[in-house]
C-alpha positions as CSV (number, residue, x, y, z in Angstrom):
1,X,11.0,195.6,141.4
2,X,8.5,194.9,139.1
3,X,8.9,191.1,137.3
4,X,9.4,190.5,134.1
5,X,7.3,188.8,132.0
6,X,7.2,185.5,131.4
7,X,7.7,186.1,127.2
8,X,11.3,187.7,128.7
9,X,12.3,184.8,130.4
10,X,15.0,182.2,128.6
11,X,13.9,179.4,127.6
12,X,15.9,176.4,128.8
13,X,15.4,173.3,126.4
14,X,16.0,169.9,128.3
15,X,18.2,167.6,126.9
16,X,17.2,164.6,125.7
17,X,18.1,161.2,127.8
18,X,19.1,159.6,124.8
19,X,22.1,161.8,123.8
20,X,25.3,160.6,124.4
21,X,27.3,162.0,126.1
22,X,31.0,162.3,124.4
23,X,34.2,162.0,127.2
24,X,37.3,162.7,125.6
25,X,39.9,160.7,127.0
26,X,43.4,161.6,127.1
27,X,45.7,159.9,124.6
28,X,47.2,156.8,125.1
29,X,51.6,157.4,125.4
30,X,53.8,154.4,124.1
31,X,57.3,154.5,125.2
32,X,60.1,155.0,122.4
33,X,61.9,152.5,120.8
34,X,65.2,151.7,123.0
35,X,67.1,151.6,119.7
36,X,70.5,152.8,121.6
37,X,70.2,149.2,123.7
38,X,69.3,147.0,120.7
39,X,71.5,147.3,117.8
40,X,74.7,146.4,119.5
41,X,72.6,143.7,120.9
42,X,72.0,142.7,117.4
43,X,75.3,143.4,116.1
44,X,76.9,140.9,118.7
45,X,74.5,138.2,117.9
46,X,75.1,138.3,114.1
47,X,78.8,138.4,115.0
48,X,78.3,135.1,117.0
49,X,76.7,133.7,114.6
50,X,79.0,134.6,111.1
51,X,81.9,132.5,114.3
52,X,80.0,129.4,114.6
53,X,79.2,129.1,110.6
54,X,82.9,130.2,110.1
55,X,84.1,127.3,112.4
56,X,81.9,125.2,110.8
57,X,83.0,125.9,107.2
58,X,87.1,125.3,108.7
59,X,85.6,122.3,110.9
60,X,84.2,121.1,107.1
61,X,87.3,122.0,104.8
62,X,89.4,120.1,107.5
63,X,87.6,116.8,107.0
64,X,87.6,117.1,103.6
65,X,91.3,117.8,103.7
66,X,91.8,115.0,105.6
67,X,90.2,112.1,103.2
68,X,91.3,113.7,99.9
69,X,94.8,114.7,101.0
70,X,96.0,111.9,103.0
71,X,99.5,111.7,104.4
72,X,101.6,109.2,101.8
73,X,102.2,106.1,103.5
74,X,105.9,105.4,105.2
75,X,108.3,104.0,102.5
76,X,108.6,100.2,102.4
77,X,111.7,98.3,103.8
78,X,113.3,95.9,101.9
79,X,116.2,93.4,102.5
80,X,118.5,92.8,100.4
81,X,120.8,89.4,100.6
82,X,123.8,89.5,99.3
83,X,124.9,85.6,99.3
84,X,128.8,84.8,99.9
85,X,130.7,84.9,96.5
86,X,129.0,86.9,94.5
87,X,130.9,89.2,92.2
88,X,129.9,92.9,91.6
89,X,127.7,91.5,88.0
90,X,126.0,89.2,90.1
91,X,125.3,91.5,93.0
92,X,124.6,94.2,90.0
93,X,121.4,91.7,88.5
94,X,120.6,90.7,92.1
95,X,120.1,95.0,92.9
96,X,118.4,95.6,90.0
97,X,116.0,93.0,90.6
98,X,114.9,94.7,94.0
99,X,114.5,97.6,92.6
100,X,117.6,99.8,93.9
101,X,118.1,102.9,91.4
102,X,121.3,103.6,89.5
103,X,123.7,100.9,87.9
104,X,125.9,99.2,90.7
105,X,128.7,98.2,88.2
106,X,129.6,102.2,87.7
107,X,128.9,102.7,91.5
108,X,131.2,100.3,93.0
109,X,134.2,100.8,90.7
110,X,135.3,103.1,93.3
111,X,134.3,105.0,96.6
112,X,135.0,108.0,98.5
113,X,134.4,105.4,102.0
114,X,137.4,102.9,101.2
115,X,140.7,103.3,99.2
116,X,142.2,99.7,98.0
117,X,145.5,100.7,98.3
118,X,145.2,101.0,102.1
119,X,145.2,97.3,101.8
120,X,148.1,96.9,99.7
121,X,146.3,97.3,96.3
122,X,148.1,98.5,93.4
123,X,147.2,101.7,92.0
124,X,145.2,101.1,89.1
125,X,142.9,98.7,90.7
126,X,139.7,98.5,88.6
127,X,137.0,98.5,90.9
128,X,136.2,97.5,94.4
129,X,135.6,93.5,93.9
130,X,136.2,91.8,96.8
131,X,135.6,94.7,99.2
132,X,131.9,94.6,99.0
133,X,131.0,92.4,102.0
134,X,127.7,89.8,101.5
135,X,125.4,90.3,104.1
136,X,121.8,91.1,104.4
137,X,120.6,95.1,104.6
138,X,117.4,96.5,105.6
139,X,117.1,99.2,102.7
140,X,114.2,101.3,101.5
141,X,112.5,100.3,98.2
142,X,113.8,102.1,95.5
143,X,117.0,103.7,97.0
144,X,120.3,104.0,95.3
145,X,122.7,101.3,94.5
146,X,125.3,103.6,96.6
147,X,123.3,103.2,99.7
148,X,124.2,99.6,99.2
149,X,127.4,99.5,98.0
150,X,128.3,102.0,101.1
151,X,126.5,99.7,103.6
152,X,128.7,96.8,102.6
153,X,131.8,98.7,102.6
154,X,131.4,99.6,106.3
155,X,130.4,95.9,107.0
156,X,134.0,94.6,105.6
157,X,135.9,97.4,107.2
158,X,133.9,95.9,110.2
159,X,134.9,92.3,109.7
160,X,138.3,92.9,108.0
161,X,140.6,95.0,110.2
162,X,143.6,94.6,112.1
163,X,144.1,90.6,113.1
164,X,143.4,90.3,109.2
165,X,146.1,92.9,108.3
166,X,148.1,90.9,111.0
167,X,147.5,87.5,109.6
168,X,148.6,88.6,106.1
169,X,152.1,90.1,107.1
170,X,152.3,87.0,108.7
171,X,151.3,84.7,106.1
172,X,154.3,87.0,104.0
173,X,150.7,88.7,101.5
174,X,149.2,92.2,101.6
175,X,145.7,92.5,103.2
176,X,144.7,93.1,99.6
177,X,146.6,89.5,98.3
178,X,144.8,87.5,101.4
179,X,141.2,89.1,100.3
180,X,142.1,87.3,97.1
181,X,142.7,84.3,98.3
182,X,139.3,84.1,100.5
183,X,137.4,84.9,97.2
184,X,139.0,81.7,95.7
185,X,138.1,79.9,99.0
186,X,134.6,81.0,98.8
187,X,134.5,79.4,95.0
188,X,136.3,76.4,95.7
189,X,134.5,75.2,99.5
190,X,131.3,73.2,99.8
191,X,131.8,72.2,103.5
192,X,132.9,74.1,106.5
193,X,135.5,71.8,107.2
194,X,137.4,72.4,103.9
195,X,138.2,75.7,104.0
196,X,141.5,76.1,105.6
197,X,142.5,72.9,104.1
198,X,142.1,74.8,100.6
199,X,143.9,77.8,101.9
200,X,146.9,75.3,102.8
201,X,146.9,74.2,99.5
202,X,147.1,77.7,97.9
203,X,149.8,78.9,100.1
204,X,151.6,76.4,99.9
205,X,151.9,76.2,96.2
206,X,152.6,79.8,96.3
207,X,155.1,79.5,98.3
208,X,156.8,76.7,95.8
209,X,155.9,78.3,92.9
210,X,153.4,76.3,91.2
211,X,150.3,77.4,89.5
212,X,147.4,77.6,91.4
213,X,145.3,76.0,88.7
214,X,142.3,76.9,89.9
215,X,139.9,77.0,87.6
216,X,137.4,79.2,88.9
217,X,139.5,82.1,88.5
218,X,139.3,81.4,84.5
219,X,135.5,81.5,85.3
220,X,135.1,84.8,86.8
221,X,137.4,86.3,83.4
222,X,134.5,84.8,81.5
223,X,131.4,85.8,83.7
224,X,130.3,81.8,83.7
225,X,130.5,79.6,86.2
226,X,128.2,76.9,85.6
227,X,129.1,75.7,81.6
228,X,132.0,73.1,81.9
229,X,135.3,75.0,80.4
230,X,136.4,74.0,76.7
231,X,139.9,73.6,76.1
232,X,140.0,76.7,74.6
233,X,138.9,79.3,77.3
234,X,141.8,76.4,79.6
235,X,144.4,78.1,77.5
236,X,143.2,81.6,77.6
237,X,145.8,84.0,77.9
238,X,143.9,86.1,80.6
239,X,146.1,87.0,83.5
240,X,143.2,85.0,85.4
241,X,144.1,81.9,83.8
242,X,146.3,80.5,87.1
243,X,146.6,77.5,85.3
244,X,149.4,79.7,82.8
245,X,150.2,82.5,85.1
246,X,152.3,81.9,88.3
247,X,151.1,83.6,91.4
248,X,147.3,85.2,92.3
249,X,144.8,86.8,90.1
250,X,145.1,90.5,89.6
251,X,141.8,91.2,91.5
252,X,139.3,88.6,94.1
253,X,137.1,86.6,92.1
254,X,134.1,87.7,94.3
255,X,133.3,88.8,97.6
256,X,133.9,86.6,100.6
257,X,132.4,86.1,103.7
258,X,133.8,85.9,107.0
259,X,134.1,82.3,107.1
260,X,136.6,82.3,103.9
261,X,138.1,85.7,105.1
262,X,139.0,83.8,108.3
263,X,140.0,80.9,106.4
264,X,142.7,83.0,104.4
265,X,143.7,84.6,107.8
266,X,144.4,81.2,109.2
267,X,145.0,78.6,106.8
268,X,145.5,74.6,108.0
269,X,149.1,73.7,109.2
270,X,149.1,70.6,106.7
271,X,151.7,70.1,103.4
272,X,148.4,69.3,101.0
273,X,149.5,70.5,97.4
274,X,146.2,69.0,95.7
275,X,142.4,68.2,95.9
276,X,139.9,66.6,93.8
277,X,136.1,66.8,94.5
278,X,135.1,63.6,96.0
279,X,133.6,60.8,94.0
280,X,130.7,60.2,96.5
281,X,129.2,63.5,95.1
282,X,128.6,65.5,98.6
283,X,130.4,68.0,98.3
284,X,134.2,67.5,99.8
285,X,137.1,67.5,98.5
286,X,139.7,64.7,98.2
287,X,143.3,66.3,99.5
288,X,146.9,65.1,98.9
289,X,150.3,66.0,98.9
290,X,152.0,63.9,96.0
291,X,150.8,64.1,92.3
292,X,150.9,60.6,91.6
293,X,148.0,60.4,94.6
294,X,146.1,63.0,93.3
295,X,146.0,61.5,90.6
296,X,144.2,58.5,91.6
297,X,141.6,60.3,93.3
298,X,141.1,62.1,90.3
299,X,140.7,59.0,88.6
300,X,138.4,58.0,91.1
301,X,135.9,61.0,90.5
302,X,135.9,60.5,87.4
303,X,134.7,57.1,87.4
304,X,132.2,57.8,89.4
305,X,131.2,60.8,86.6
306,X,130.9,57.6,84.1
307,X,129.0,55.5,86.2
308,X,126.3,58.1,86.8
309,X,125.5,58.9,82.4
310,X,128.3,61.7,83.1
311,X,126.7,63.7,85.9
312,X,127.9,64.3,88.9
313,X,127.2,61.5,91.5
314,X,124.0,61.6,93.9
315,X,125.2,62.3,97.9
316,X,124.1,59.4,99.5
317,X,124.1,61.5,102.6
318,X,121.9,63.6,101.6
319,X,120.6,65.6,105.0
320,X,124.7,65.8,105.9
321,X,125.1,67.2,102.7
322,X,122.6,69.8,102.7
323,X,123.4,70.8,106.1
324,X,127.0,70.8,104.7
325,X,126.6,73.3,101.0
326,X,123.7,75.7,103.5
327,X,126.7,76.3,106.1
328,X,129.0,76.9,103.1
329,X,127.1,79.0,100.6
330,X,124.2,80.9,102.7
331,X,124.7,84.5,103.7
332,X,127.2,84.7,107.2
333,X,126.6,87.6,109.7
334,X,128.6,89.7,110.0
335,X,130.0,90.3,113.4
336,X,128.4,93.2,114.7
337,X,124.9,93.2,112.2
């Protein structure tokens, strides 16, 4: 077969070594986004975290609770003395004085916890002098005068029961007329020992019919016992005037303690119809069973008054003394407080 020619032939061009050569590579794949896994992720952490700032906040708001809104502190306890003889004014200044709320004169005329009459009082009777028993009671500052008055009225009922009620049919009084005659004891006594020797004397004039004279009772008609009596108020008409009036005061004359509530219940088996403070000035009392003796130990006493620029004299005994008026006139337990 004949060839062709050589002007017939393609022409095949060499490349250049220089040309580069372009490889196409095949794109790169980046996995999707595993939003399905995350968001609850997420979710649970922001959750986690709004509970630890939340217990924070309530962790914050408690402290601050707790040093602007303190608890208020417990109330305060305070005692209140009640010293033997006191009548219902002077317990009524003594109450106000320690702060107790109310007015104890209205409060103690009368109470729902004790009934005079069970004691032989006669209807009527004013208030509840005499019953309200001296002591001394753990109270809370600022509480009502009935708190008190309700304490002391289960201390007597405590302290005055049946021996008492006993003693006074015995003694031919009412419970009521022997509570009487204990507050005059609790006027009258200095020393311990002179307690049931008054009581003798009181009965026993009683029980002869002569005035008690005892001039303490004028005293608690006038609210005063401290300025010397003028002749006057001595002839005051008040049915507490036992220097006029036969017989016991219509009411006590204060509020005994035990030791002149025993004292009434067991008076001293002697036939004394008089007594005269001592002229030695310490306190007892000078006792005698004919006028004309009592007479010269009034005398006596009132010597020793003008001796001394008209005061009373000065107890030589003075530590016996002392001892003497504390046993006398400081506050007695009761005997189960």
């Amino acid at each position: 077969m004949p060839e062709k020619p050589l002007a017939e032939l393609p022409v095949v061009e060499k490349l250049p070594a220089e040309l580069p050569v372009v490889v196409e590579e095949p794109p790169v794949q980046t996995a999707p986004a595993k939003r399905s896994r995350n968001i609850p992720a997420r979710v649970g952490a922001l959750l986690a975290l709004l509970a630890v700032g939340g217990a924070i906040w309530l962790l914050a708001q408690s402290l601050s609770n707790s040093t602007t809104h303190k608890p208020p502190p417990p109330p305060r306890v305070t005692k209140v003395t009640i010293p033997e003889g006191y009548t219902r004014a002077h317990i009524a200044a003594l109450a106000k004085d320690e702060g107790l709320i109310g007015s104890y004169l209205t409060a103690s005329l009368r109470s729902s916890h004790l009934h005079p009459t069970r004691y032989g009082a006669p209807h009527g009777t004013p208030n509840l002098e005499g019953f309200l028993f001296p002591a001394t009671y753990d109270l809370y500052a600022g509480a009502p005068v009935r708190r008190l008055i309700d304490e002391q009225l289960g201390a007597f009922q405590e302290n005055f029961g049946n021996v008492e009620f006993d003693r006074a049919h015995a003694l031919g009084v009412s419970p009521y007329q022997l509570l009487i005659v204990a507050s005059m004891i609790e006027r009258e006594a200095e020393v311990e020992h002179d307690r049931p020797l008054i009581a003798a004397v009181i009965y026993n004039r009683l029980h002869q019919g002569i005035p008690l004279g005892i001039d303490a009772t004028i005293r608690y008609a006038l609210n005063d016992f401290s300025k010397p009596l003028t002749e006057a108020q001595l002839r005051d008409p008040s049915p507490y005037n036992t220097r006029l009036h036969h017989g016991l005061p219509p009411t006590p004359i204060g509020n005994p303690g035990l030791a002149s509530i025993h004292a009434a219940a067991h008076p001293a088996h002697v036939s004394y119809l008089y007594y005269v403070a001592g002229a030695d000035g310490c306190g007892e009392h000078v006792f005698s069973s004919s006028y004309a003796q009592f007479e010269r130990d009034a005398a006596a006493y009132r010597e020793a008054v003008a001796k001394n620029h008209g005061r009373v004299p000065t107890c030589k005994r003075v530590a016996q003394s002392a001892a003497g008026r504390r046993a006398g006139r400081l506050a007695i337990p009761s005997k189960k407080r």
